[in-house]
C-alpha positions, 0 to 999 in steps of 0.5 A: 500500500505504501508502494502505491502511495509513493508512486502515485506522488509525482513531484515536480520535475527540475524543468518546472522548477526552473521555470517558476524560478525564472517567473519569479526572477523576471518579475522580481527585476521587473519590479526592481527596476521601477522601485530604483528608477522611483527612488532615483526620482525621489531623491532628485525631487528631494533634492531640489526641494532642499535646494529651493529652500536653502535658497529662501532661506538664504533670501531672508539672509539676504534681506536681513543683512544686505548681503548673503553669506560669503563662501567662507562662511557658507551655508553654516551661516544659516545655521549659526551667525558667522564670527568671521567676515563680514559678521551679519548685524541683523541675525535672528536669535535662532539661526534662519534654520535648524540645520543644513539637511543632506542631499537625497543621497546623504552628501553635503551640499556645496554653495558658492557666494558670489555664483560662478553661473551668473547669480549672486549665490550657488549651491549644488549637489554632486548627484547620485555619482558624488562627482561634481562637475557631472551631468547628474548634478542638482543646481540651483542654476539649472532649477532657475532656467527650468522655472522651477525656483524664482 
């Protein structure tokens, strides 16, 4: 009886294994591949979200003191009224901002006063290669021309 029992059990064959293996991989890529491209967009828009609001904050720097932060003083002077340079007079008790954040791939930001785009301030991310210079790069120059920061 037991004979019978083991022989009637068909099991799957090494072919059907392979198949349900290679279903399961190409799905799995699939979705990968859509889970990195979003997250890649996610970072960027990050990014430049980021961007805009140094940018503001810089503005109100701007506005306060008659001039932005020098490159010197970068953008810690956001943070932390700067005791060197041109030390600002009119400087909020608690900074313009709580802290300068990360770009949307954990790198520092890098800014520049004045710009050597054309603008009076510049900052900029290295993008997801950490290589600045490159056409990965997330700029507040760019943003100007593309209309998404005034």
């Amino acid at each position: 009886m037991m004979n019978n029992m083991i022989k009637n059990q068909r099991g799957m064959t090494l072919i059907e294994i392979m198949v349900v293996v290679a279903i399961i991989a190409g799905i799995t890529g699939l979705i990968a591949v859509n889970v990195v491209e979003r997250q890649e967009k996610a970072n960027i828009d990050l990014t430049k979200t980021q961007i805009s609001n140094l940018m503001s904050a810089l503005d109100q720097y701007k506005l306060d003191n008659h001039r932005y932060p020098s490159s010197d003083q970068g953008l810690d002077a956001l943070v932390e009224k700067p005791s060197s340079g041109k030390v600002p007079e009119n400087y909020p008790e608690d900074g313009y901002i709580k802290k300068i954040p990360k770009d949307g791939w954990g790198q520092e930001f890098s800014y520049a006063s004045p710009g050597t785009h054309g603008n009076k301030v510049e900052i900029w991310s290295a993008g997801p290669d950490e290589e600045e210079g490159t056409e990965d790069d997330v700029t507040s120059w760019e943003m100007d021309e593309e209309g998404e920061e005034e």
